[in-house]
ZALUMLO-854416 format. One line per 10 residues: number of its first residue (from 1); for each residue x, y, z of C-alpha. Coordinates in steps of 0.1 Angstrom, whole numbers, plus 5000, padded with zeros to 4 digits. Example, Ala and Ser with C-alpha at 12.3 -4.5 7.8 and 13.67 -1.06 7.14 Angstrom:
1> 5123,4955,5078 ~ 5137,4989,5071 $
//
This chain:
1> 1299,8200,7430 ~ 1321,8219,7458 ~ 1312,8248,7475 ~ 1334,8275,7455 ~ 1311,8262,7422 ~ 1279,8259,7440 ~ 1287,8301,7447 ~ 1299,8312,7415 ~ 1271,8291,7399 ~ 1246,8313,7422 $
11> 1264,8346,7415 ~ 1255,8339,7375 ~ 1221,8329,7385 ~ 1219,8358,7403 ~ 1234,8386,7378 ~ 1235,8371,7342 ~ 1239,8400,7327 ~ 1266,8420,7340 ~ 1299,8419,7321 ~ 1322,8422,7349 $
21> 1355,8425,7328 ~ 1344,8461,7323 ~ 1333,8473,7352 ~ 1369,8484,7363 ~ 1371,8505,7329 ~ 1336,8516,7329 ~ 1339,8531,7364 ~ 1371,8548,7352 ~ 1353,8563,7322 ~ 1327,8576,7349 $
31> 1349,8594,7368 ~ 1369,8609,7342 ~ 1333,8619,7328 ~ 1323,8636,7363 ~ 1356,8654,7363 ~ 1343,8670,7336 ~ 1312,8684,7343 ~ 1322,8715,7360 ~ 1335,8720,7327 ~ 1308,8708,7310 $
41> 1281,8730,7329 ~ 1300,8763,7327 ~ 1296,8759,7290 ~ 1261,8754,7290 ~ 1258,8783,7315 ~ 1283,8807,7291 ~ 1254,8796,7260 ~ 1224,8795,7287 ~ 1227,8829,7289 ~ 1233,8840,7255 $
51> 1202,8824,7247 ~ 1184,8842,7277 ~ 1195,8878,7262 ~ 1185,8864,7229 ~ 1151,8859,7244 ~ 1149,8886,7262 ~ 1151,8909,7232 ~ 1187,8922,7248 ~ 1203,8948,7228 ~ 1238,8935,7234 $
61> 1248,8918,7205 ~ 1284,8920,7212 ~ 1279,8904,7247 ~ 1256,8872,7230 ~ 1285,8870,7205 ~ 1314,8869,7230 ~ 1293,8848,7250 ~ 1291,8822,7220 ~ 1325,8828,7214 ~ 1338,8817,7246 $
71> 1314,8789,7250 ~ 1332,8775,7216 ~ 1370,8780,7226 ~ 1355,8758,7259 ~ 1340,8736,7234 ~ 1369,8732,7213 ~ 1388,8718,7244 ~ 1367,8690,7248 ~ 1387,8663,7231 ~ 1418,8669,7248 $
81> 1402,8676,7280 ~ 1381,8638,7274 ~ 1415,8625,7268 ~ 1428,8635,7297 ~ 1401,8631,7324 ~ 1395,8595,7312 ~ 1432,8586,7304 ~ 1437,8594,7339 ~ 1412,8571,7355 ~ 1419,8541,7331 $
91> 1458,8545,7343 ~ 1443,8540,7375 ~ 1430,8509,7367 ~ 1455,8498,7348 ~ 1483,8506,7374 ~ 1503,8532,7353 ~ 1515,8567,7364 ~ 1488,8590,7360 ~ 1503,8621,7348 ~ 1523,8610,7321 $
101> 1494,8587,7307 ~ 1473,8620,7307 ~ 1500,8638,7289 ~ 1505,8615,7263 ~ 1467,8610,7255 ~ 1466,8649,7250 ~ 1497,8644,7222 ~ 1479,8612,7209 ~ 1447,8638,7202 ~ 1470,8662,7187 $
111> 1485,8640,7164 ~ 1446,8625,7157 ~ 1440,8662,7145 ~ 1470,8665,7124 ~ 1461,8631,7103 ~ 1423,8647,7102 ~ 1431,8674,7086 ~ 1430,8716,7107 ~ 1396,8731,7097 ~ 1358,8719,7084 $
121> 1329,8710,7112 ~ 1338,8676,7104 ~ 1370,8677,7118 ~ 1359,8689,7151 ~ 1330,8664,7150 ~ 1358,8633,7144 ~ 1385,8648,7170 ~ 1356,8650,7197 ~ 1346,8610,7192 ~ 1388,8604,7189 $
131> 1393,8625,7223 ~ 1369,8603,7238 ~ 1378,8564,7226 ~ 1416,8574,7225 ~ 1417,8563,7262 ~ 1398,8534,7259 ~ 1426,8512,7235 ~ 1456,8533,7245 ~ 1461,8531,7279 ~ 1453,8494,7282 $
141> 1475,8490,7252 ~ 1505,8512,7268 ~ 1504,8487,7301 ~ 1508,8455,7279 ~ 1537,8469,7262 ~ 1552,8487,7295 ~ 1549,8449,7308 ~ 1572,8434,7282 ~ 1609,8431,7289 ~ 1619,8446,7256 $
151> 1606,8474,7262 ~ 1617,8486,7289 ~ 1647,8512,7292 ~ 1652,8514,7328 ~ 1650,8481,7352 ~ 1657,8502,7386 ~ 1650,8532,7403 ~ 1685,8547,7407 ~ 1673,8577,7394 ~ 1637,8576,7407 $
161> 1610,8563,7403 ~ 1596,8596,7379 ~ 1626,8590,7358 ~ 1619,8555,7353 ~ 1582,8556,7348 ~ 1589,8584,7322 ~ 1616,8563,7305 ~ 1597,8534,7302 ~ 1569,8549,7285 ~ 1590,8556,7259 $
171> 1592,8527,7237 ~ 1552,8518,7245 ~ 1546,8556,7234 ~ 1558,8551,7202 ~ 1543,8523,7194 ~ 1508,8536,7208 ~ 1515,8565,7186 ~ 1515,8545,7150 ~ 1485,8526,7166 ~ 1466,8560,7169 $
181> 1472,8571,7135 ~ 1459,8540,7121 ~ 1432,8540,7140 ~ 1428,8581,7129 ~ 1426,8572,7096 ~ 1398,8548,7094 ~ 1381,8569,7116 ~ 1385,8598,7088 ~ 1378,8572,7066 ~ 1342,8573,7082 $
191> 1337,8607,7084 ~ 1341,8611,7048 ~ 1307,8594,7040 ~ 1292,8613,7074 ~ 1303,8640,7050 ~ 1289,8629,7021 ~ 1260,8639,7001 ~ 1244,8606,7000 ~ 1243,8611,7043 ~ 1232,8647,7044 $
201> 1207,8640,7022 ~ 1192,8609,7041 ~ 1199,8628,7078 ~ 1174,8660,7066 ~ 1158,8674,7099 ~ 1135,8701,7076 ~ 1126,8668,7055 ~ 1122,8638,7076 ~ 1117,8653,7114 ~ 1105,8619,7122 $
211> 1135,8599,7104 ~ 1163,8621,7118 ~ 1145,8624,7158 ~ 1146,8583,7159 ~ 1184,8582,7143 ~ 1195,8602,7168 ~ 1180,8594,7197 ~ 1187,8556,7185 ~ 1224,8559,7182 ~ 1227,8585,7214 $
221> 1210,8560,7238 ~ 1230,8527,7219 ~ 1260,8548,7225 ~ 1257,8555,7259 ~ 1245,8519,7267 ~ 1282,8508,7256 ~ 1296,8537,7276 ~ 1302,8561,7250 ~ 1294,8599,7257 ~ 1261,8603,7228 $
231> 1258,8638,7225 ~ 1295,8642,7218 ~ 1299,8614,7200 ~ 1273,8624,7177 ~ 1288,8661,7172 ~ 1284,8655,7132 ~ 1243,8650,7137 ~ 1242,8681,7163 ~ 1254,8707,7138 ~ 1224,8701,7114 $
241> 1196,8706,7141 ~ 1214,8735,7155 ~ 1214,8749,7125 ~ 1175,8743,7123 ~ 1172,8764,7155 ~ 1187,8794,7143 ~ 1168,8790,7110 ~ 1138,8794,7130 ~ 1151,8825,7149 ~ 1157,8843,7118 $
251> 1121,8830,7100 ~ 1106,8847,7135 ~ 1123,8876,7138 ~ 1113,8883,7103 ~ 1075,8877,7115 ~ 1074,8848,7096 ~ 1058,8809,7111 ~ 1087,8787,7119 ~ 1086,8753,7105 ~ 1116,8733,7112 $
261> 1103,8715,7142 ~ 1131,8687,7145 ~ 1157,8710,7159 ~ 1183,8709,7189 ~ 1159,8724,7212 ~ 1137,8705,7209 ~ 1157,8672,7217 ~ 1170,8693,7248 ~ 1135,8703,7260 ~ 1111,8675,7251 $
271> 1131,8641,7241 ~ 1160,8640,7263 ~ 1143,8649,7296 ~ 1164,8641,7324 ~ 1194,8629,7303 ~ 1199,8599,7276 ~ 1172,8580,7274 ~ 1146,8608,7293 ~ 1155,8592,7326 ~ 1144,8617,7347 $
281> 1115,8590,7339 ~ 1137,8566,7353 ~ 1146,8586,7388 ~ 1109,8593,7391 ~ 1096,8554,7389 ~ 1117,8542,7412 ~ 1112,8563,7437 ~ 1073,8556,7431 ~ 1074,8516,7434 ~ 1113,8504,7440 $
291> 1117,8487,7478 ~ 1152,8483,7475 ~ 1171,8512,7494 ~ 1199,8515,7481 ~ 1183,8519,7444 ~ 1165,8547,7459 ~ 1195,8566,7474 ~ 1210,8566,7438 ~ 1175,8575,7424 ~ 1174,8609,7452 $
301> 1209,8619,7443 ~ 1207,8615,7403 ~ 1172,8635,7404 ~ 1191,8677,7408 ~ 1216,8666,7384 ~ 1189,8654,7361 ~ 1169,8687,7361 ~ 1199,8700,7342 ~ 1197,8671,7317 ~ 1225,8653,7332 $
311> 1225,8615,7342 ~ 1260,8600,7346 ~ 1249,8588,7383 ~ 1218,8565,7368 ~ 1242,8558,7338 ~ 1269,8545,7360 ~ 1252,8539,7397 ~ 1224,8520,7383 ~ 1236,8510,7360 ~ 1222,8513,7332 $
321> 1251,8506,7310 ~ 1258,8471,7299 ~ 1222,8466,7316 ~ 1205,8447,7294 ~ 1172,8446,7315 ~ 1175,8487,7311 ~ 1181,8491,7272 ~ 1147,8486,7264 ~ 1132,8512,7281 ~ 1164,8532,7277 $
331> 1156,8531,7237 ~ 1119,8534,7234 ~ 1119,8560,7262 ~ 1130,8592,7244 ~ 1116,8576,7206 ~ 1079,8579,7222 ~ 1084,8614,7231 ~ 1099,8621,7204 ~ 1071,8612,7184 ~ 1046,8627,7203 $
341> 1066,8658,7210 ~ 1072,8663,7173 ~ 1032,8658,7165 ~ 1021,8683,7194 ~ 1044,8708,7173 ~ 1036,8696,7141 ~ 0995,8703,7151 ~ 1004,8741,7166 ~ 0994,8729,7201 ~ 1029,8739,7209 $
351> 1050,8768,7197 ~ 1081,8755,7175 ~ 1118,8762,7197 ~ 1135,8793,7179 ~ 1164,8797,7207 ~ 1193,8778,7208 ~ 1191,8763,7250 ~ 1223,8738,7254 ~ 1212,8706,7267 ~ 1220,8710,7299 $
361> 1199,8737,7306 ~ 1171,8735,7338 ~ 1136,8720,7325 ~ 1108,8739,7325 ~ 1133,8770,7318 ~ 1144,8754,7286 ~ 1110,8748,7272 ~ 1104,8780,7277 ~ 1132,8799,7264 ~ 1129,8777,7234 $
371> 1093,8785,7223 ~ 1096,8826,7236 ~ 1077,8822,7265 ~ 1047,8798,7253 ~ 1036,8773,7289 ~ 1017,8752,7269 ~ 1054,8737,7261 ~ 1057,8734,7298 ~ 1027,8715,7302 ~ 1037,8694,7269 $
381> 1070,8684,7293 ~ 1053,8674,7319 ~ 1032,8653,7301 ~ 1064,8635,7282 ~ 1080,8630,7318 ~ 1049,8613,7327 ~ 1047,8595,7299 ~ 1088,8581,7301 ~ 1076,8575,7341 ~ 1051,8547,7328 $
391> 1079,8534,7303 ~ 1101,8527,7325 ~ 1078,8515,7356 ~ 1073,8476,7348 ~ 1115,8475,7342 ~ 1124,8491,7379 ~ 1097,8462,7387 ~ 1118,8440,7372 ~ 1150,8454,7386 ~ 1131,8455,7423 $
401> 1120,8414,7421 ~ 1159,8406,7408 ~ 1170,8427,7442 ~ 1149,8404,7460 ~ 1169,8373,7448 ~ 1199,8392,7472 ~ 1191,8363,7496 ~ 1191,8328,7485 ~ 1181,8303,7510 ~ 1206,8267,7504 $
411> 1183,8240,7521 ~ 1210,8215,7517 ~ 1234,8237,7533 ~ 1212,8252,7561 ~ 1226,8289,7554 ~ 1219,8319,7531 ~ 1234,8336,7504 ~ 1234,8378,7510 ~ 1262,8394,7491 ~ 1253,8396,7454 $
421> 1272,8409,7431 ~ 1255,8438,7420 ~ 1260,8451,7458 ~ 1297,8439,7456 ~ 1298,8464,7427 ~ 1284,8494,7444 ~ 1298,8486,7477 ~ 1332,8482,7469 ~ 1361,8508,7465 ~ 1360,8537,7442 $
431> 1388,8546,7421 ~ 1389,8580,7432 ~ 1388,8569,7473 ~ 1415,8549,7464 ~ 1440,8571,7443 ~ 1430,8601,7473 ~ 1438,8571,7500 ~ 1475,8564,7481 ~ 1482,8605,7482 ~ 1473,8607,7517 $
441> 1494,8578,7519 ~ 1524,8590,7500 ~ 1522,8623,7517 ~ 1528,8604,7552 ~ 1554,8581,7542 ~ 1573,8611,7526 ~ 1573,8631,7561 ~ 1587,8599,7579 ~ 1612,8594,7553 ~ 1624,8629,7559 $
451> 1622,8623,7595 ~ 1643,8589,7591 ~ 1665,8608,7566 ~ 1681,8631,7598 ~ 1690,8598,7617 ~ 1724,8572,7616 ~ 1718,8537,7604 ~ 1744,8511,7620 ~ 1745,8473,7626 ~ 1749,8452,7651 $
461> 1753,8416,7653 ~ 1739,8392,7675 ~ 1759,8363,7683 ~ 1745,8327,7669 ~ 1761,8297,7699 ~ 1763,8261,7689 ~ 1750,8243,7716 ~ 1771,8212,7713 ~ 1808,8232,7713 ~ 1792,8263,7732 $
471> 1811,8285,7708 ~ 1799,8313,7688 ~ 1801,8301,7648 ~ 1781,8331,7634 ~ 1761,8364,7639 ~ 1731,8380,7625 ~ 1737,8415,7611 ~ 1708,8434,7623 ~ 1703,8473,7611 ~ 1692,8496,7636 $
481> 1685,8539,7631 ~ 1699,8564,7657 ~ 1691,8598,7663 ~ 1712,8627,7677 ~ 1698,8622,7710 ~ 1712,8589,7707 ~ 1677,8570,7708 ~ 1677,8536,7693 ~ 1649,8518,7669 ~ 1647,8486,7654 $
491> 1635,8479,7618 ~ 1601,8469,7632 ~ 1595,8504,7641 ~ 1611,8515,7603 ~ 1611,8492,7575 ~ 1575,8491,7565 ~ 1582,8525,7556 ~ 1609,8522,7533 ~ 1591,8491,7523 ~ 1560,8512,7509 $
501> 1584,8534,7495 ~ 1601,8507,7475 ~ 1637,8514,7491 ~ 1640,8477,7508 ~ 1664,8470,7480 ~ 1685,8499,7488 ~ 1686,8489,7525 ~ 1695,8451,7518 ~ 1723,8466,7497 ~ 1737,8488,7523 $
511> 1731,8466,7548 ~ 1753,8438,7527 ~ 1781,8465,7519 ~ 1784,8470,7554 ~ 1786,8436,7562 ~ 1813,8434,7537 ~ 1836,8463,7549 ~ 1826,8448,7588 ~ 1841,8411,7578 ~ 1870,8427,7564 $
521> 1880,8449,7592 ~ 1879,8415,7612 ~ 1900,8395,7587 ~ 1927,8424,7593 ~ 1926,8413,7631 ~ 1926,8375,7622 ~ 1887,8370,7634 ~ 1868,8347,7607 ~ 1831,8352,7616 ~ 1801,8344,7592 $
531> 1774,8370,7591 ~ 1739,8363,7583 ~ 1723,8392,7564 ~ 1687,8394,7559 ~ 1672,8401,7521 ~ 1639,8412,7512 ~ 1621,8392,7481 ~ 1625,8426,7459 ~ 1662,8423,7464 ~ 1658,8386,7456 $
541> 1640,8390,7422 ~ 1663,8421,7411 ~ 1689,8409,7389 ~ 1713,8443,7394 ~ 1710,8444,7431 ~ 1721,8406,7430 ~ 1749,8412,7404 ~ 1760,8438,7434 ~ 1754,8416,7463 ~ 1778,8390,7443 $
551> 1804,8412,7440 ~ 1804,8422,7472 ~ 1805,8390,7490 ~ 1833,8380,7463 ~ 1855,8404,7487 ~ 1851,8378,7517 ~ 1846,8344,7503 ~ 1820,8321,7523 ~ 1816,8349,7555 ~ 1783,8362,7540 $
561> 1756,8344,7544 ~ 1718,8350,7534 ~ 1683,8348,7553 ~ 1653,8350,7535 ~ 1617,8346,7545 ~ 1590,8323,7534 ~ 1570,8350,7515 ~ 1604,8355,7493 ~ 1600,8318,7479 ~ 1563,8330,7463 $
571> 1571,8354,7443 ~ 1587,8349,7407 ~ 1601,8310,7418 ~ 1623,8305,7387 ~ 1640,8342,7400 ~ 1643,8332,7431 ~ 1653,8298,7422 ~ 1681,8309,7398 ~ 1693,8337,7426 ~ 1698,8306,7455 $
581> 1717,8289,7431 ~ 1742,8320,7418 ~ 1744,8326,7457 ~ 1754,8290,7465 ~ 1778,8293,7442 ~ 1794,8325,7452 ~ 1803,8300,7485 ~ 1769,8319,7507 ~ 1747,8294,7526 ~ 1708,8304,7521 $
591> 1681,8304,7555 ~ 1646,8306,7555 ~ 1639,8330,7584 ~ 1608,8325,7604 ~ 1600,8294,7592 ~ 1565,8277,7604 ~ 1551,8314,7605 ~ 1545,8326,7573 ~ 1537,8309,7539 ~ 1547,8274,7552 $
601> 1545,8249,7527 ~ 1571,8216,7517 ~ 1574,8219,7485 ~ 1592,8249,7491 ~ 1616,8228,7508 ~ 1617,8206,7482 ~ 1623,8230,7452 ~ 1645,8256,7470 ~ 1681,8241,7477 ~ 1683,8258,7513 $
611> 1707,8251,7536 ~ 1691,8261,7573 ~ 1663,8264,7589 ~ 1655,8294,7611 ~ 1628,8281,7636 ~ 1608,8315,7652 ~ 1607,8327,7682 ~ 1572,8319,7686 ~ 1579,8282,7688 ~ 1604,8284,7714 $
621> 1577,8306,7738 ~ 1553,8278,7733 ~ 1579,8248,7745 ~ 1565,8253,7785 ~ 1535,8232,7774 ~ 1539,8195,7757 ~ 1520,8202,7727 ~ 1550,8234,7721 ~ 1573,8210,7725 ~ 1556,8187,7695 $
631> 1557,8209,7674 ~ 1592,8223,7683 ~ 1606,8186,7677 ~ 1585,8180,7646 ~ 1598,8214,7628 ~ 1634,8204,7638 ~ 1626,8163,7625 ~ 1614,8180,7591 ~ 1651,8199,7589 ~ 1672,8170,7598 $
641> 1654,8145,7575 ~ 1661,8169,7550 ~ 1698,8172,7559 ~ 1692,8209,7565 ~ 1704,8226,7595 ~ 1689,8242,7624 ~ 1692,8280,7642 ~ 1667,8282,7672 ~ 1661,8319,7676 ~ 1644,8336,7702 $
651> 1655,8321,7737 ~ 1659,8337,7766 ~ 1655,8313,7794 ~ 1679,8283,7806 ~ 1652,8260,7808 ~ 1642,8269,7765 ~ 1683,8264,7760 ~ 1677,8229,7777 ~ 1648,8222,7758 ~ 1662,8235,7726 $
661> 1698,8217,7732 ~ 1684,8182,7733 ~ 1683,8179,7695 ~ 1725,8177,7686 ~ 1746,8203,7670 ~ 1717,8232,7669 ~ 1725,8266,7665 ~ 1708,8287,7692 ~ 1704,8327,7691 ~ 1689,8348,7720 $
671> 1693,8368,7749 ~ 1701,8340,7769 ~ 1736,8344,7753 ~ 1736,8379,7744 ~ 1714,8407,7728 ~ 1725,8423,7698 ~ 1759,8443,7706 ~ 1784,8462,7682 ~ 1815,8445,7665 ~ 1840,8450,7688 $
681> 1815,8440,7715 ~ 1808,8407,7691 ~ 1842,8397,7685 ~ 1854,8400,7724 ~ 1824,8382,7734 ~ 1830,8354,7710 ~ 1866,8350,7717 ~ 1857,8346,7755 ~ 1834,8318,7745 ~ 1863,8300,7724 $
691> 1886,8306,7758 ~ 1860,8292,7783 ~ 1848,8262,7758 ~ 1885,8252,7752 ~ 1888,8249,7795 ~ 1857,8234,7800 ~ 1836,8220,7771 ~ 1808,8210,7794 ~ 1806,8247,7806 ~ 1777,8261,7778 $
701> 1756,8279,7801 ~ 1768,8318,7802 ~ 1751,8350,7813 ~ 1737,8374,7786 $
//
């Protein structure tokens, strides 16, 4: 077994349950959810209050109602806002433009309501579960058909990359569309037996407390385990124990004893305390018996959001979705206070809930708004966190001896194992870190662009010598940017911008034209020089830039020659394969530049038909020792065994030129000849050469 198996075979020993194909998407699904609860929390303030002026015996019955009202035009916005928030994430993930994604999930919602059907609770009940799984199918399903040829309008960015993003979502769009109103319709499909009589009739809170507590709090925590939002989810079951609560007010207003104990405040005040799955229980037993640090920072910081009934950081720090040694305790949890909440109240130990609290409003206060002031409920809370404390103590035991497993001692290998995966998972990038990282840096490369946008790009050429005729049989066109003040950079100090800004295609373009127009301005004055011109692997791989580049080299027939770098030959090989050969054809010769310094590797050699190699500079520093001058000879033996030949580049010294010159008929390049000049400077310098080597061929060495 080798090494790479023995690992992965101790990261499944050591994390057998976690599904990591969704732990991208889940992450996403977090942060869209956390996005949201600003929103989320000023709704349950706008209804917290209403219910405190209920309590409160408020004469203001016009404020309560606007209150309400506003609190339900918030709450109507949910599904589009879910679709949104999450759509926006998952694009993140899934390497799509953000705000068009977000858009389109808010039309796919709005044509999800149009197939429902405007009006009826049950409507609003299916669009919120639709807002929230909308993202979760379309967005992965929009990038596989963005990927496929066929569908795409747009291959280039001539008219930016917005246009083209927006274009090519076109076709994917559409197709996403019909996907959603199938997917609508079976989803209505369902909601006509949720609206059935047989359903209302089984799901009876005044009835069958008991029944309808442990259906709810069943599906809600299944729900969440799978990364579903419960509460919303379950918008259909809600409406009947809300309507229980306000039942009760209206029984105690009239003096009368309340009855309906299953109700909505009482899930919000005694079964989900803490969150699905009462894990304030959770935050509270790990910080009692877990060692492992990093379980208890997550425990500390989900503990103030969890006095508001809010969990998302256990739910998705833990976590405790997809956590299989979690669902346990994450089911029987809120069921065992549910039962004992519902007998306390059933007894009269505790005063039935006749105000409406949301569910995110702050314990103790909710327990006692509910009931109209009564502490025993206060004391029946605490009692029900204690009680979800115990549940859930032997699992973070569990969780705390499967952190101790972080480091696995390999006798054979004498060395230990210290990165699991579950610390990978926490540890490693957020989503959000990294979309803020790519504005910030956007935002710089934009400014340099704007800088570089005020300057003059120009070539200049830098004379290639044979160093067995001592004459100059090509040049390198090399691009260079000058400001007004006449200061001079090279492209070390300015391509990796337009790189990251996806513009080296435009530059190898202009750089080629220019070559073009340079080669015939020479022809006109009887000069014949090849130019080698540098292209970028996105050039390489893009069939319209090379349907350019071959018209424009058709303009000078066999004068325009190509250098491309190792990395070029990795990426799309057929591409690149087919584009060597259409240049080949077009009468250009094809270099790999740098060669021995980047992605080295034969079989390039021996797939690629390339005509030259270009040895780095690198290897020509080294020749002062004997081992440099191995190597050296051994790059060059690989070349002429080949039949490929050889351009030196990189020497500055007579005694490299020596060196170098031993090996017959190699191109050399360098400032021992000359540094890169202009054209006129190229051509003059060159025809000097031809004059000196036709008086004295022996005569090679010159000054730069």
């Amino acid at each position: 077994m080798t090494l790479n198996t023995q690992k992965k075979s101790l990261l499944r020993h050591v994390n057998p349950y976690r599904f990591e194909s969704v732990t991208r998407s889940l992450r996403a699904m977090r942060d869209g959810m956390l996005w949201l609860v600003p929103c989320l929390i000023v709704s349950s303030i706008l209804g917290f209050i209403a219910s405190m002026l209920e309590f409160m015996n408020v004469d203001a019955p016009v404020v309560i109602h606007e209150l309400n009202l506003l609190r339900l035009s918030l709450t109507s916005l949910y599904p589009y806002l879910f679709a949104a928030s999450i759509s926006m994430m998952l694009a993140i993930k899934w390497r799509l433009p953000r705000p068009p994604i977000a858009v389109l999930c808010i039309a796919y919602v709005a044509v999800a309501e149009k197939v429902l059907g405007y009006g009826g609770q049950i409507t609003s009940v299916l669009l919120t579960f639709v807002g929230l799984t909308i993202p979760l199918y379309a967005v992965p399903l929009l990038s596989k058909i963005k990927r496929q040829r066929w569908a795409r309008l747009l291959e280039n960015e001539v008219a930016g990359r917005l246009v083209k993003d927006s274009m090519n979502l076109i076709i994917p769009g559409v197709i996403v569309t019909l996907v959603v109103v199938l997917v609508t319709k079976m989803v209505k499909f369902a909601g006509v037996y949720l609206d059935s009589p047989t359903f209302l009739t089984m799901y009876n809170p005044a009835g069958d407390p008991y029944c309808v507590g442990a259906i709810f709090s069943i599906l809600n925590s299944s729900l969440w385990f799978l990364g579903i939002h419960g509460y919303y989810a379950l918008t259909p079951l809600v409406e009947p124990l809300m309507e229980m609560v306000e039942i009760n007010h209206l029984v105690f207003e009239s003096g009368g004893i309340p009855s309906n104990i299953m109700n909505m405040s009482t899930m919000s005040s005694f079964i989900f305390i803490g969150g699905s799955g009462a894990t304030l229980g959770l935050s509270l037993a790990i910080l009692l018996i877990s060692k492992d640090k990093l379980t208890r920072v997550i425990a500390i910081t989900s503990i103030p959001l969890g006095l508001f009934n809010i969990n998302e950081i256990l739910l998705f720090g833990l976590p405790i979705i997809f956590n299989l040694r979690l669902f346990f305790p994450f089911l029987l949890a809120p069921l065992l206070n549910m039962a004992i909440a519902l007998m306390v109240l059933q007894l009269g130990w505790v005063a039935t809930p006749v105000v409406m609290t949301p569910i995110t409003s702050p314990l103790v206060i909710n327990a006692l708004v509910a009931t109209g002031g009564d502490v025993g409920a206060v004391v029946l809370q605490a009692g029900l966190v204690l009680l979800s404390t115990l549940v859930y103590l032997p699992f973070v035991r569990l969780l705390d001896t499967h952190a101790k497993t972080r480091d696995l001692y390999i006798p054979s290998l004498d060395t230990t194992f210290t990165r699991r995966e579950e610390e990978a998972y926490i540890l490693t990038v957020d989503p959000v870190t990294e979309s803020l990282q790519k504005v910030r840096e956007i935002q710089g490369m934009q400014s340099q662009l704007e800088e570089f946008a005020t300057r003059e790009f120009y070539l200049e050429y830098q004379p290639q010598v044979s160093s067995y005729t001592g004459q100059v049989v090509g040049v390198e066109a090399l691009i260079r940017l000058r400001d007004n003040a006449g200061n001079v950079e090279g492209p070390g100090q300015f391509l990796s911008v337009f790189e990251q800004a996806n513009l080296m295609t435009d530059i190898d373009l202009w750089v080629v034209r220019q070559s073009v127009i340079q080669s015939q301005k020479w022809m006109d004055l009887t000069f014949y020089m090849p130019i080698s011109v540098n292209i970028s692997s996105h050039t390489l791989t893009d069939k319209v830039a090379l349907e350019e580049i071959l018209k424009q080299i058709s303009k000078v027939p066999g004068l325009i020659h190509f250098e491309i770098t190792e990395e070029s030959l990795i990426d799309n090989q057929a591409m690149v394969e087919e584009s060597i050969s259409r240049l080949h054809q077009a009468g250009s010769t094809v270099h790999i530049d740098d060669f021995g310094t980047g992605y080295s590797s034969l079989s390039y050699l021996n797939r690629f038909d390339i005509d030259t190699l270009k040895i780095d500079r690198s290897f020509v520093m080294a020749l002062d020792s004997e081992r440099g001058k191995q190597v050296f000879y051994s790059l060059t033996g690989i070349a002429k065994q080949l039949g490929m030949n050889i351009v030196v580049e990189g020497v500055e010294t007579k005694e490299q030129f020596e060196i170098v010159s031993r090996e017959p008929d190699v191109v050399v390049q360098g400032w021992y000849f000359s540094r890169s000049v202009s054209a006129e400077e190229v051509r003059r310098y060159s025809v000097q050469r031809a004059a000196v080597c036709n008086t004295s061929s022996l005569d090679v060495e010159e000054t730069a």
